[in-house]
mmCIF entry with sequence, helices, sheets and N, C-alpha, C, O atoms, coordinates in Angstrom:
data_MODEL
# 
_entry.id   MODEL 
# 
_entity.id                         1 
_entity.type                       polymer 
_entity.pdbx_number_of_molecules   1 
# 
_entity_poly.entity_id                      1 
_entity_poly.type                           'polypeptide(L)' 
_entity_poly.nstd_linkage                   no 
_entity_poly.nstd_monomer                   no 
_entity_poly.pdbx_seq_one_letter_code       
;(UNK)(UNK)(UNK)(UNK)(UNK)(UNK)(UNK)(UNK)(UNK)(UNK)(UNK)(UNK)(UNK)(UNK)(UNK)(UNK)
(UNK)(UNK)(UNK)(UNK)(UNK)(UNK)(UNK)(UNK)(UNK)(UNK)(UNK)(UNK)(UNK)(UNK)(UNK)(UNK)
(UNK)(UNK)(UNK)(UNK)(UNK)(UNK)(UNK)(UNK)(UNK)(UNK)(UNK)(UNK)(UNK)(UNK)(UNK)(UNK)
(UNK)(UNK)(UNK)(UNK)(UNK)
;
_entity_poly.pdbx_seq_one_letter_code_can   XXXXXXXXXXXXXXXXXXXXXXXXXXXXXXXXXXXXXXXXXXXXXXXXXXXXX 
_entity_poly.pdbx_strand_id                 A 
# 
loop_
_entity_poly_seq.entity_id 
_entity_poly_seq.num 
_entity_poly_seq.mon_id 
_entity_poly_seq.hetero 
1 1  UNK n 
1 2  UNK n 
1 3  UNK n 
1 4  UNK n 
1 5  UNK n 
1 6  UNK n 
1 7  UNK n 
1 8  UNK n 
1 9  UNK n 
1 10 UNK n 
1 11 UNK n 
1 12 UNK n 
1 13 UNK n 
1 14 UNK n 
1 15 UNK n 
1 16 UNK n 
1 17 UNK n 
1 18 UNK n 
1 19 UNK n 
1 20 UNK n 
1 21 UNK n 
1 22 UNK n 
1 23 UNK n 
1 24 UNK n 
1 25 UNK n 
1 26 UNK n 
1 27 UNK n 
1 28 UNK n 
1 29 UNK n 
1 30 UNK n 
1 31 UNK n 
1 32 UNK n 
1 33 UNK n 
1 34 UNK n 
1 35 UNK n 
1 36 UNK n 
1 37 UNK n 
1 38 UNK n 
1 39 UNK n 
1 40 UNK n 
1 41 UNK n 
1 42 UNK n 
1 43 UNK n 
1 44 UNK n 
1 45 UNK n 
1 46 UNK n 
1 47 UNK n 
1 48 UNK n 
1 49 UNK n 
1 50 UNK n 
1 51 UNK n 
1 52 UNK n 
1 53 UNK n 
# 
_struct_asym.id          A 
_struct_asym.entity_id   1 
# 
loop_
_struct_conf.conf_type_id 
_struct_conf.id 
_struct_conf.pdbx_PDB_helix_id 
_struct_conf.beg_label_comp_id 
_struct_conf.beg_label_asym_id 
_struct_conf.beg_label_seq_id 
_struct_conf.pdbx_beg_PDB_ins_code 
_struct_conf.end_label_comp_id 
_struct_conf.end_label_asym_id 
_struct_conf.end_label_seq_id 
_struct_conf.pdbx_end_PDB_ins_code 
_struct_conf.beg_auth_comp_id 
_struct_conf.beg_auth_asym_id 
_struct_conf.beg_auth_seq_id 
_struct_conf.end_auth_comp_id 
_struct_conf.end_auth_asym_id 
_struct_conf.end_auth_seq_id 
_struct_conf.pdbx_PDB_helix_class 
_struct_conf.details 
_struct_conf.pdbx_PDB_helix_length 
HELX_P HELX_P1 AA1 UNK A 3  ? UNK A 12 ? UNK A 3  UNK A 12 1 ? 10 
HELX_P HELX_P2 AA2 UNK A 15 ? UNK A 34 ? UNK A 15 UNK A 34 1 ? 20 
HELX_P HELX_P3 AA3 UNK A 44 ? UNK A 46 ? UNK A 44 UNK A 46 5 ? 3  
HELX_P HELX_P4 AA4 UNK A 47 ? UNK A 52 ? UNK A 47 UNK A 52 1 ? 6  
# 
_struct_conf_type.id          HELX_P 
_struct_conf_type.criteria    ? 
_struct_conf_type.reference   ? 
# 
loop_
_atom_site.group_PDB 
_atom_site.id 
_atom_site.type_symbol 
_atom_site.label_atom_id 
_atom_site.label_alt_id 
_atom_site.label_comp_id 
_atom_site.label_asym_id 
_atom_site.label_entity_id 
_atom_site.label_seq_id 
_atom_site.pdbx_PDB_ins_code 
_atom_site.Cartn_x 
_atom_site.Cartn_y 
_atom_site.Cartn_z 
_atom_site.occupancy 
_atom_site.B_iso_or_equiv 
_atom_site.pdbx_formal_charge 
_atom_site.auth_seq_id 
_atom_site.auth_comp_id 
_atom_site.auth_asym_id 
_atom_site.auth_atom_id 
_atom_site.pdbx_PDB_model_num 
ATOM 1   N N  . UNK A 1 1  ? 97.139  112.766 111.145 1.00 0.00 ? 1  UNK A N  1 
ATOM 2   C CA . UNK A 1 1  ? 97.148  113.882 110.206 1.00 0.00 ? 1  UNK A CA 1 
ATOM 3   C C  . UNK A 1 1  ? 95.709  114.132 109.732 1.00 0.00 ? 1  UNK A C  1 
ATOM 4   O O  . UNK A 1 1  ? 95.107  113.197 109.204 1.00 0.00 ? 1  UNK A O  1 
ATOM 5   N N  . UNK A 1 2  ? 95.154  115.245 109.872 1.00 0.00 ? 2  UNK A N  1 
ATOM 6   C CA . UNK A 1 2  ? 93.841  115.420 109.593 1.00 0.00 ? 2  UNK A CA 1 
ATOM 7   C C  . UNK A 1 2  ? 93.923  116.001 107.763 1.00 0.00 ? 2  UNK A C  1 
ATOM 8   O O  . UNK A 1 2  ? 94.604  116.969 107.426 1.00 0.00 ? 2  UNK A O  1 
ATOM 9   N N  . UNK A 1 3  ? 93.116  115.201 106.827 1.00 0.00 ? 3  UNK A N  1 
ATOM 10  C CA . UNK A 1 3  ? 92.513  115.655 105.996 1.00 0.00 ? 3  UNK A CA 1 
ATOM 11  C C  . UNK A 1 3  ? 92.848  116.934 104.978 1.00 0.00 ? 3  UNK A C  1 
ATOM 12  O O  . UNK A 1 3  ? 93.366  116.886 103.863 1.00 0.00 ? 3  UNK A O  1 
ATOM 13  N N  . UNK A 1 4  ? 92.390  118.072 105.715 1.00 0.00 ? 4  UNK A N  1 
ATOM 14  C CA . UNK A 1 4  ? 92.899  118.876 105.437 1.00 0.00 ? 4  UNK A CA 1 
ATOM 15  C C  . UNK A 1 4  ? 94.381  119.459 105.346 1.00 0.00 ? 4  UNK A C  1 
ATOM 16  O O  . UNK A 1 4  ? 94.741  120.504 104.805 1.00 0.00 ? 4  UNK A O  1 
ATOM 17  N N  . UNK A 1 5  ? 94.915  118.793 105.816 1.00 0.00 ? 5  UNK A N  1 
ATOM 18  C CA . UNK A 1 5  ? 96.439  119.158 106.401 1.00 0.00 ? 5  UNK A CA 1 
ATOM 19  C C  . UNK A 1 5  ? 97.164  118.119 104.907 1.00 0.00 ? 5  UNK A C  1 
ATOM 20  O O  . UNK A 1 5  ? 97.990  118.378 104.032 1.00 0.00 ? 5  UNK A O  1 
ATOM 21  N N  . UNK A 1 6  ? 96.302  116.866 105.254 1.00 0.00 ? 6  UNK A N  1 
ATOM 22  C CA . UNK A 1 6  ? 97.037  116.107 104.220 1.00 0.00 ? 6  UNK A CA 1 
ATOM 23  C C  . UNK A 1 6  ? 96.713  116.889 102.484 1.00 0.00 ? 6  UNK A C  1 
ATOM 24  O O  . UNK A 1 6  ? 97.647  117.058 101.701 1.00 0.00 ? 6  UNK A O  1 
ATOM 25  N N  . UNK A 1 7  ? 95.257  117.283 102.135 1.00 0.00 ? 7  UNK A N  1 
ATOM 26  C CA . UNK A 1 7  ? 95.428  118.228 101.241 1.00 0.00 ? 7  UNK A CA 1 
ATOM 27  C C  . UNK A 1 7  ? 96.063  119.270 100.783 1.00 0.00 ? 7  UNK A C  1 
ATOM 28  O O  . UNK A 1 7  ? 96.269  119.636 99.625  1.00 0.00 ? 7  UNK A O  1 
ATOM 29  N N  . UNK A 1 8  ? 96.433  119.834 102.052 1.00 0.00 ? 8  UNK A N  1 
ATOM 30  C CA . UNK A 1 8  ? 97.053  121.376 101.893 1.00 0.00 ? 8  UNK A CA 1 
ATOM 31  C C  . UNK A 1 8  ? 98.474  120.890 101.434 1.00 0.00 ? 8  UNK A C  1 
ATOM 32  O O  . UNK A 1 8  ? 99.142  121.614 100.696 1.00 0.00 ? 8  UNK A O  1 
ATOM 33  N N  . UNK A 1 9  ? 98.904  119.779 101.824 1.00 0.00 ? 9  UNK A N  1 
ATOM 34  C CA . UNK A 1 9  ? 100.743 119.555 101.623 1.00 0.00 ? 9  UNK A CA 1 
ATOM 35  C C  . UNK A 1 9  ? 100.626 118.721 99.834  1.00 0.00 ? 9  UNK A C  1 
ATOM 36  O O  . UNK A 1 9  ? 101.556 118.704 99.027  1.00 0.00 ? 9  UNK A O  1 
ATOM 37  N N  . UNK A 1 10 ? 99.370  118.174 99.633  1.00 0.00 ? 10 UNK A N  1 
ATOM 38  C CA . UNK A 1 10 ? 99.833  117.871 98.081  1.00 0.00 ? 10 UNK A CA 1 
ATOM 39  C C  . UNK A 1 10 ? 99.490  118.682 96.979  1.00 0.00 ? 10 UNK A C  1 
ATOM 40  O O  . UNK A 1 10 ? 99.664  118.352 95.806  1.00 0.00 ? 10 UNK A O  1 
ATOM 41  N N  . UNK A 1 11 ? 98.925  119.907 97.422  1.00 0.00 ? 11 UNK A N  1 
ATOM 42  C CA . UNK A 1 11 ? 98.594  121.561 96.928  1.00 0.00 ? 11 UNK A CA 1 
ATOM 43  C C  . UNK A 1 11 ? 100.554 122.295 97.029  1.00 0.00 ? 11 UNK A C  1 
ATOM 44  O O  . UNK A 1 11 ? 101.388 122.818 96.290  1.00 0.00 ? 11 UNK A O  1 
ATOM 45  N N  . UNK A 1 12 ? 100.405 121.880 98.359  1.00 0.00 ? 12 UNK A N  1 
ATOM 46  C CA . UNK A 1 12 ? 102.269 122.678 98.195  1.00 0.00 ? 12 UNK A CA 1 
ATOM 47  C C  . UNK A 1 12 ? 103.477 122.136 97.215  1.00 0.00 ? 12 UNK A C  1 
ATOM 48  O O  . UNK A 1 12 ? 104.486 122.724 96.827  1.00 0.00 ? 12 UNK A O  1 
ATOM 49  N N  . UNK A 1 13 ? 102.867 120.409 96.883  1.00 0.00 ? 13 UNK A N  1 
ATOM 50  C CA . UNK A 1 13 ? 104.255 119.665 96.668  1.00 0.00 ? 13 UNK A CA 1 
ATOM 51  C C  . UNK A 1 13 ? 103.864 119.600 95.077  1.00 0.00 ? 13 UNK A C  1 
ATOM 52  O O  . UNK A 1 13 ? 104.616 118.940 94.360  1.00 0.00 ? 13 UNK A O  1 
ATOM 53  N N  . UNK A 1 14 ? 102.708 120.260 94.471  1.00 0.00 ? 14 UNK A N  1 
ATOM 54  C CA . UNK A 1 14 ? 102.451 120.171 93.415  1.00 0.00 ? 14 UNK A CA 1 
ATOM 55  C C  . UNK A 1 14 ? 102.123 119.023 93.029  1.00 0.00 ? 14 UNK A C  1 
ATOM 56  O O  . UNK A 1 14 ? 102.592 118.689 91.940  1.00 0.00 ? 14 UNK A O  1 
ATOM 57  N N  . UNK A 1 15 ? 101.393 118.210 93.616  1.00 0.00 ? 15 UNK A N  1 
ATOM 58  C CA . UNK A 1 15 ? 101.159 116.636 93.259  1.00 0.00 ? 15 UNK A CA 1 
ATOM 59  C C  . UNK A 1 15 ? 100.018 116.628 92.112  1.00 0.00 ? 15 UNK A C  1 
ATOM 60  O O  . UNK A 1 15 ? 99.815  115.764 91.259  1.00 0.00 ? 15 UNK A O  1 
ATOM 61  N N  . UNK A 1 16 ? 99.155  118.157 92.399  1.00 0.00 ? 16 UNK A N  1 
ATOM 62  C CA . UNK A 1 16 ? 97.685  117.625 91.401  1.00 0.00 ? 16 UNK A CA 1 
ATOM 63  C C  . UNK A 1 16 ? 98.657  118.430 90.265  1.00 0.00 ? 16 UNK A C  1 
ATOM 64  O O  . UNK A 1 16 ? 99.619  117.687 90.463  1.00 0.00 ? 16 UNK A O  1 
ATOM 65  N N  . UNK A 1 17 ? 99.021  119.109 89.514  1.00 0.00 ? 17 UNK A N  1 
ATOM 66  C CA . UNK A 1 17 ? 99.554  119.495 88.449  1.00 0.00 ? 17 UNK A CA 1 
ATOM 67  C C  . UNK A 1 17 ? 100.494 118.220 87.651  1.00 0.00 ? 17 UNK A C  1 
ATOM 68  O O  . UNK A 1 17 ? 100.330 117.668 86.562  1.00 0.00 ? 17 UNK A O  1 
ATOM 69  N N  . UNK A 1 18 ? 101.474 118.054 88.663  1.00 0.00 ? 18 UNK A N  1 
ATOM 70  C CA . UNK A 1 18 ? 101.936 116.362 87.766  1.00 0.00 ? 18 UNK A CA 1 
ATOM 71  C C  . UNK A 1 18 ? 100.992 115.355 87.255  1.00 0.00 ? 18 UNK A C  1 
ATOM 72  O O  . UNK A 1 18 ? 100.937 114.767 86.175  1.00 0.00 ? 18 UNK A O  1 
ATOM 73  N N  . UNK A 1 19 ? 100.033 115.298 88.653  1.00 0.00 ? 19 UNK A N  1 
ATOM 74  C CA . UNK A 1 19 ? 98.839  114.065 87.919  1.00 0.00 ? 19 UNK A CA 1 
ATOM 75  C C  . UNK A 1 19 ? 98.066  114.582 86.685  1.00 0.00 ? 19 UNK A C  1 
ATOM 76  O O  . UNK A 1 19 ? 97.466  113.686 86.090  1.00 0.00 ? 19 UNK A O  1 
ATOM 77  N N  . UNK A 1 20 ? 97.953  115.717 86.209  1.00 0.00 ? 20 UNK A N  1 
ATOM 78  C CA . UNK A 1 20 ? 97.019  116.247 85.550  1.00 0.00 ? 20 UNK A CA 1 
ATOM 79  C C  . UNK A 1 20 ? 97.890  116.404 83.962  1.00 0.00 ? 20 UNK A C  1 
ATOM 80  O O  . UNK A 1 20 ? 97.279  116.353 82.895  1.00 0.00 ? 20 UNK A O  1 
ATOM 81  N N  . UNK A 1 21 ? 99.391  116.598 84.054  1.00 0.00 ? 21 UNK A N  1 
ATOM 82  C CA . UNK A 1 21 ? 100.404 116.653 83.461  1.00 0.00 ? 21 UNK A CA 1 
ATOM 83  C C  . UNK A 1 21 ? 100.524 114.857 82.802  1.00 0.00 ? 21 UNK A C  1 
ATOM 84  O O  . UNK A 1 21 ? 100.672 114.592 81.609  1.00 0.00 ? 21 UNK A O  1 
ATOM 85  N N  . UNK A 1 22 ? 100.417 113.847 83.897  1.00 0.00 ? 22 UNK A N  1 
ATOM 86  C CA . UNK A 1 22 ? 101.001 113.214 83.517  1.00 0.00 ? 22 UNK A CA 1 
ATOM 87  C C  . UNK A 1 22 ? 99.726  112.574 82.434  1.00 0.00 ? 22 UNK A C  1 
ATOM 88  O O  . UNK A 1 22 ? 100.086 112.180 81.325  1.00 0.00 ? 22 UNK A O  1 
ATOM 89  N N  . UNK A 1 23 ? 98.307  112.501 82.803  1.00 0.00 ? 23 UNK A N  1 
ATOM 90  C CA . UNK A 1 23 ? 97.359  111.963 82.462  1.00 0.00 ? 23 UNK A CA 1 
ATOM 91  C C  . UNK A 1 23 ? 97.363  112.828 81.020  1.00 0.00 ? 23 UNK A C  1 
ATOM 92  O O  . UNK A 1 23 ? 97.173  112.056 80.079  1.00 0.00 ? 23 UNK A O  1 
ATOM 93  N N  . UNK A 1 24 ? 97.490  113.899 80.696  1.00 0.00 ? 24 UNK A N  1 
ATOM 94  C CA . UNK A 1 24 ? 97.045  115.144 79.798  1.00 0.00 ? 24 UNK A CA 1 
ATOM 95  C C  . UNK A 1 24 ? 98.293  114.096 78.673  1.00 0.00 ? 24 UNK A C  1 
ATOM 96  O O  . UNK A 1 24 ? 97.854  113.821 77.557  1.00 0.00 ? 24 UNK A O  1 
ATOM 97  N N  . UNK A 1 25 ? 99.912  113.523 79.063  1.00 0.00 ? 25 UNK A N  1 
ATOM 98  C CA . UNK A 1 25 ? 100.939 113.448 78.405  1.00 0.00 ? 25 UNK A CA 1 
ATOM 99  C C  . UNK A 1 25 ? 100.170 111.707 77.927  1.00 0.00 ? 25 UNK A C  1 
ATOM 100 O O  . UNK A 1 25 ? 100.316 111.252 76.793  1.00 0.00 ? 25 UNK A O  1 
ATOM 101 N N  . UNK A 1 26 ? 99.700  111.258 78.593  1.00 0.00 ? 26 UNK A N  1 
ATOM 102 C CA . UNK A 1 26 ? 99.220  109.585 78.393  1.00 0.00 ? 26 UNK A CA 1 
ATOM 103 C C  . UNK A 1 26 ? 98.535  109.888 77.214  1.00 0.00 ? 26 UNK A C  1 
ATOM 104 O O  . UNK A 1 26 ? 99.035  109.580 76.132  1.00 0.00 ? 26 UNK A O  1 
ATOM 105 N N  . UNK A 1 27 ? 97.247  110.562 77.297  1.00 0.00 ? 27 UNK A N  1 
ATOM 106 C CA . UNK A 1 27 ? 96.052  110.786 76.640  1.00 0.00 ? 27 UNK A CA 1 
ATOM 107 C C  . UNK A 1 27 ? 96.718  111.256 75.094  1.00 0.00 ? 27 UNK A C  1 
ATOM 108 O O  . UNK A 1 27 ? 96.012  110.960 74.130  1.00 0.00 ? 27 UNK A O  1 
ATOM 109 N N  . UNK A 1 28 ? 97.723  111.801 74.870  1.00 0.00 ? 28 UNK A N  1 
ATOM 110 C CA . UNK A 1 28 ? 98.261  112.467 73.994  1.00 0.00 ? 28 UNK A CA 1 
ATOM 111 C C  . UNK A 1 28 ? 98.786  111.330 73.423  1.00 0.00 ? 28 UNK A C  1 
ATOM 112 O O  . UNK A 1 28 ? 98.394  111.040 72.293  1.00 0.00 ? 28 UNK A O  1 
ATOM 113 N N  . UNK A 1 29 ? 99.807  110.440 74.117  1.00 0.00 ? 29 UNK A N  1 
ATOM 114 C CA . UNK A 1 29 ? 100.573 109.719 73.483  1.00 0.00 ? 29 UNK A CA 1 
ATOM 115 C C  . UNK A 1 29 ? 99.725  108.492 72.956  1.00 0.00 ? 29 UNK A C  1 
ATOM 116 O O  . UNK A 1 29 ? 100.149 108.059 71.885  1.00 0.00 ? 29 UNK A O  1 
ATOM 117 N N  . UNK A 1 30 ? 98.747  107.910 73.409  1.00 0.00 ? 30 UNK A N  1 
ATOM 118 C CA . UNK A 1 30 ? 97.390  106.759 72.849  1.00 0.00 ? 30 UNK A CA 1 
ATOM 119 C C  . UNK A 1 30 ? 97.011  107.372 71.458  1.00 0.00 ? 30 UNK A C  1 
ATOM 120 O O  . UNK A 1 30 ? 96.878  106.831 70.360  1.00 0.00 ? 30 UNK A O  1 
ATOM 121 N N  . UNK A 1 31 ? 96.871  108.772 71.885  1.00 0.00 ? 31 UNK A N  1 
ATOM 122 C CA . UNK A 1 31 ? 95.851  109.135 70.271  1.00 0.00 ? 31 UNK A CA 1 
ATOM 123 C C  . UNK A 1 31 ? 97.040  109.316 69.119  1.00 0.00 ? 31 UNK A C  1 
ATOM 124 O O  . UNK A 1 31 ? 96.783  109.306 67.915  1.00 0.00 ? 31 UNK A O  1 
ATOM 125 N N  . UNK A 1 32 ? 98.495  109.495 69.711  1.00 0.00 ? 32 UNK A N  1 
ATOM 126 C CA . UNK A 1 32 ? 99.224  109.912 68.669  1.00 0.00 ? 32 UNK A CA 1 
ATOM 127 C C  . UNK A 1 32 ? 99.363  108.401 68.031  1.00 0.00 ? 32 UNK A C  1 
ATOM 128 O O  . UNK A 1 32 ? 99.588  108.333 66.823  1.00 0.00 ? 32 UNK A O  1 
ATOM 129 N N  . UNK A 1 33 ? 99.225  107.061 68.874  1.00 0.00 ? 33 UNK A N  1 
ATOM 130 C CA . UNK A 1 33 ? 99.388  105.912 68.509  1.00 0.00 ? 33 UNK A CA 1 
ATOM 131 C C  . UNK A 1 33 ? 98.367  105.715 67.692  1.00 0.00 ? 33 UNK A C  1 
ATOM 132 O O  . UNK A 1 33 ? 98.543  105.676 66.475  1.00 0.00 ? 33 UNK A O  1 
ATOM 133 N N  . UNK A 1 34 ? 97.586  105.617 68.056  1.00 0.00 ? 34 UNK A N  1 
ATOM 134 C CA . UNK A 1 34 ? 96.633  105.455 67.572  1.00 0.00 ? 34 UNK A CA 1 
ATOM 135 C C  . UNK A 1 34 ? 96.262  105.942 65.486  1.00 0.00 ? 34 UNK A C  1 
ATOM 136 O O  . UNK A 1 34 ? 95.784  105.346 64.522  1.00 0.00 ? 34 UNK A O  1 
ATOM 137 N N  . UNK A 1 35 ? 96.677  106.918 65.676  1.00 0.00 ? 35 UNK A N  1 
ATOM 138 C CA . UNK A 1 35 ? 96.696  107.116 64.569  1.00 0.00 ? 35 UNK A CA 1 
ATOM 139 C C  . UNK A 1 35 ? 98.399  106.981 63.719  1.00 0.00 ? 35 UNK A C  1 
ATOM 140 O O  . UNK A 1 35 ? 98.447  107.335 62.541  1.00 0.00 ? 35 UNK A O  1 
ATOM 141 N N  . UNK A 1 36 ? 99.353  106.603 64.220  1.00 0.00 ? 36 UNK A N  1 
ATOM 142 C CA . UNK A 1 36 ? 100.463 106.454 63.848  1.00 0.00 ? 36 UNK A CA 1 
ATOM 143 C C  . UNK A 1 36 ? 101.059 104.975 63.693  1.00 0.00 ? 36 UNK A C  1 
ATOM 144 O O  . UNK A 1 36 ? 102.063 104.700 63.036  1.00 0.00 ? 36 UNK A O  1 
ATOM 145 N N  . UNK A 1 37 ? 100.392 104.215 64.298  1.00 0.00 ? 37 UNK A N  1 
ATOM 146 C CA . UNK A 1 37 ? 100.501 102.923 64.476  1.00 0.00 ? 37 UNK A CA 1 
ATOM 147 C C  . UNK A 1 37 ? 99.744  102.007 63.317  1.00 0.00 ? 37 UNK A C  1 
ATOM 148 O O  . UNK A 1 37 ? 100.117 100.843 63.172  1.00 0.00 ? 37 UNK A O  1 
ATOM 149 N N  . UNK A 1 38 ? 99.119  102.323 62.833  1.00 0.00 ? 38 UNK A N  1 
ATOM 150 C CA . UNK A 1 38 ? 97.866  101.562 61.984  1.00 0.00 ? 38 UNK A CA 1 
ATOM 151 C C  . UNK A 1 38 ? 98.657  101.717 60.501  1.00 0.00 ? 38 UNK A C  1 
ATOM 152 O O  . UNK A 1 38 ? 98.782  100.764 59.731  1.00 0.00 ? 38 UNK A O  1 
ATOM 153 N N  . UNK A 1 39 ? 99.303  103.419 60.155  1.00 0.00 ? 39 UNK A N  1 
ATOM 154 C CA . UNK A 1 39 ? 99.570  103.948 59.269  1.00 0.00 ? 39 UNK A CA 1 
ATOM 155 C C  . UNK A 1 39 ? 101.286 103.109 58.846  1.00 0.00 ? 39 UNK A C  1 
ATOM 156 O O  . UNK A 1 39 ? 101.855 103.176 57.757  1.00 0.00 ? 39 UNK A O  1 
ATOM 157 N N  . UNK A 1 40 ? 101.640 102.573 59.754  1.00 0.00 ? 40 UNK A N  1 
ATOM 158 C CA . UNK A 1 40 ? 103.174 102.056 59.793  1.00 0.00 ? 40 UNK A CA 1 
ATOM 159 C C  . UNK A 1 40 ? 102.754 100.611 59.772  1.00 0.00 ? 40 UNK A C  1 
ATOM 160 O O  . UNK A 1 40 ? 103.667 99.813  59.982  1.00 0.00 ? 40 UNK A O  1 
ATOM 161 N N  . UNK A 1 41 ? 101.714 100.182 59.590  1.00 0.00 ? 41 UNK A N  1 
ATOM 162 C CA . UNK A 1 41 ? 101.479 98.801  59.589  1.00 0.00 ? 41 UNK A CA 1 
ATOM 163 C C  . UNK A 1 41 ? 101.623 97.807  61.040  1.00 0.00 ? 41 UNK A C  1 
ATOM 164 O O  . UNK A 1 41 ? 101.530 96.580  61.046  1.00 0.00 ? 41 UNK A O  1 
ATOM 165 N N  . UNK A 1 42 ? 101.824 98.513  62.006  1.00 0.00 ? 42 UNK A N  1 
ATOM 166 C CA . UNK A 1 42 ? 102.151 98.065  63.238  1.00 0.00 ? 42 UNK A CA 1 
ATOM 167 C C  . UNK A 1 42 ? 101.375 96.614  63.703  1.00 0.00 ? 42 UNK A C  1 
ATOM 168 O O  . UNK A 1 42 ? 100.281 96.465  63.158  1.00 0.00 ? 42 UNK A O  1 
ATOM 169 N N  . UNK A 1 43 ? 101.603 96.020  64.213  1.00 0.00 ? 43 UNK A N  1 
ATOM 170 C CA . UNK A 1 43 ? 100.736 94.847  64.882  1.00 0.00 ? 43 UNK A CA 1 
ATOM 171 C C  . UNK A 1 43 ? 100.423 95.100  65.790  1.00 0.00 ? 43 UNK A C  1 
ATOM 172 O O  . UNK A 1 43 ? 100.981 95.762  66.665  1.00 0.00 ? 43 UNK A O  1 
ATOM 173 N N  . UNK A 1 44 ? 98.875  94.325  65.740  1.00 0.00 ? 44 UNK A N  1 
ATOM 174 C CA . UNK A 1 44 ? 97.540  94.852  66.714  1.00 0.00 ? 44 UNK A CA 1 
ATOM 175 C C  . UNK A 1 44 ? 98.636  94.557  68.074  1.00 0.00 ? 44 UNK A C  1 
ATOM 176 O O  . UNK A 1 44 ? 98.251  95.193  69.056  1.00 0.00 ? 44 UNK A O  1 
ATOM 177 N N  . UNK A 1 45 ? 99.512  93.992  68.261  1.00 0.00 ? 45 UNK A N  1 
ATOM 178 C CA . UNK A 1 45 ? 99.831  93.958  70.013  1.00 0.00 ? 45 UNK A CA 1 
ATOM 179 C C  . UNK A 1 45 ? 101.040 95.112  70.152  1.00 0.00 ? 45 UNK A C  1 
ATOM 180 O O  . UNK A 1 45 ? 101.760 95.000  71.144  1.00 0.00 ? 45 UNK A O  1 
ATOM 181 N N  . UNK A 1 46 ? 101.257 96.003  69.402  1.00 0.00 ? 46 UNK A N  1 
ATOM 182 C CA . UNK A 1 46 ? 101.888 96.752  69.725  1.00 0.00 ? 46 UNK A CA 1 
ATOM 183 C C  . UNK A 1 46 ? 100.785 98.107  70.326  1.00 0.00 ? 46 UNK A C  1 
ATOM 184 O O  . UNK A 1 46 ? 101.301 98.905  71.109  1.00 0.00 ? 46 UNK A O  1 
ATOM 185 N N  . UNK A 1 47 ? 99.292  98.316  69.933  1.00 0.00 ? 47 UNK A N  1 
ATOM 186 C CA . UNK A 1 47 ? 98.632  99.512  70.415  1.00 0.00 ? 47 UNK A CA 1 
ATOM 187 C C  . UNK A 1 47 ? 98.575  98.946  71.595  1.00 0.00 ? 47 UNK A C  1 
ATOM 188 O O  . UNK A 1 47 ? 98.759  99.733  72.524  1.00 0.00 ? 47 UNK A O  1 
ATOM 189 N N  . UNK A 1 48 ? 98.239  97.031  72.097  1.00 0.00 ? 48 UNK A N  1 
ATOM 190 C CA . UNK A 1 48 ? 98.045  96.660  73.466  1.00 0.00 ? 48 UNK A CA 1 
ATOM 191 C C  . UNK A 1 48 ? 98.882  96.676  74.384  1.00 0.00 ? 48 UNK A C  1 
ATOM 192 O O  . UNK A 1 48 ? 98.738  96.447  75.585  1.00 0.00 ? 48 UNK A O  1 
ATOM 193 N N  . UNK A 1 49 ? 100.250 97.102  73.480  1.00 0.00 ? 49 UNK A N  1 
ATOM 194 C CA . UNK A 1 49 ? 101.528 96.895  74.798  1.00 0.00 ? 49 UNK A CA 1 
ATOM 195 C C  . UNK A 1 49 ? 101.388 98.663  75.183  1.00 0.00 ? 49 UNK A C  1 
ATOM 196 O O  . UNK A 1 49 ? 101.501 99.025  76.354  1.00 0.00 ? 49 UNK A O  1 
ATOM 197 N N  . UNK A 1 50 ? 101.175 99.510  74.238  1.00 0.00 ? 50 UNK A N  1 
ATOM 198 C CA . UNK A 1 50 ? 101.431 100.882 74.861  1.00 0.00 ? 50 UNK A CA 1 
ATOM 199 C C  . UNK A 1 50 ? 100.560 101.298 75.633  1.00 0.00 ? 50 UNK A C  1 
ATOM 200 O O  . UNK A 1 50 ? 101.046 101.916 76.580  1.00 0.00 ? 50 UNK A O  1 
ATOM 201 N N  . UNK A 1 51 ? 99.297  101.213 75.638  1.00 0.00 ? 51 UNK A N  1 
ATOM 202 C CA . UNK A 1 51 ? 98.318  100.862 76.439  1.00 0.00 ? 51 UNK A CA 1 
ATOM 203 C C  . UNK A 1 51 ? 98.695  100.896 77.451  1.00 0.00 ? 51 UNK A C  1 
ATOM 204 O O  . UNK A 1 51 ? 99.210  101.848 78.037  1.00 0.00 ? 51 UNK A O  1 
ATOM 205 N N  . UNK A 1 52 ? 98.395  99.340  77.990  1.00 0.00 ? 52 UNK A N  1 
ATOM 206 C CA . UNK A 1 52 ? 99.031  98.310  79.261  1.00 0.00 ? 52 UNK A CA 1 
ATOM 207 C C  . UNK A 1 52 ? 100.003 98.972  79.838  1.00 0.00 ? 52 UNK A C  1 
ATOM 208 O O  . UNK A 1 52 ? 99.874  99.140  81.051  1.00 0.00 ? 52 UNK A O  1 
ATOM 209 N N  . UNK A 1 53 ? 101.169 99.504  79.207  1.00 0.00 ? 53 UNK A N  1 
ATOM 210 C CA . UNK A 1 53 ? 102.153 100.338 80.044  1.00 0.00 ? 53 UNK A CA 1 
ATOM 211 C C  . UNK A 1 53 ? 101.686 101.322 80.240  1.00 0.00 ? 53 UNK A C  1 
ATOM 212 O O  . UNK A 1 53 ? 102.287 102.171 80.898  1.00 0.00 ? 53 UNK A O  1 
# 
């Protein structure tokens, strides 16, 4: 499978919009911790477990 061919099919299957979706939904959910976690008294290994996952 040449390259291009393999690009053109994860352009069709929508693969870069999920990755970009899913990274955009991560990034969101750290900072919402981040500031929601501290405020609830949370323990420091709960920001490291959401993290890590």
């Amino acid at each position: 499978m040449k390259i291009d061919d393999f690009l053109s099919e994860l352009k069709w299957r929508n693969v870069y919009k999920v990755a970009v979706a899913y990274a955009v939904v991560a990034w969101l959910t750290i900072q919402a911790a981040s500031i929601f976690l501290p405020a609830f008294n949370a323990p420091q290994w709960a920001m490291k477990i959401l993290v890590h996952v």
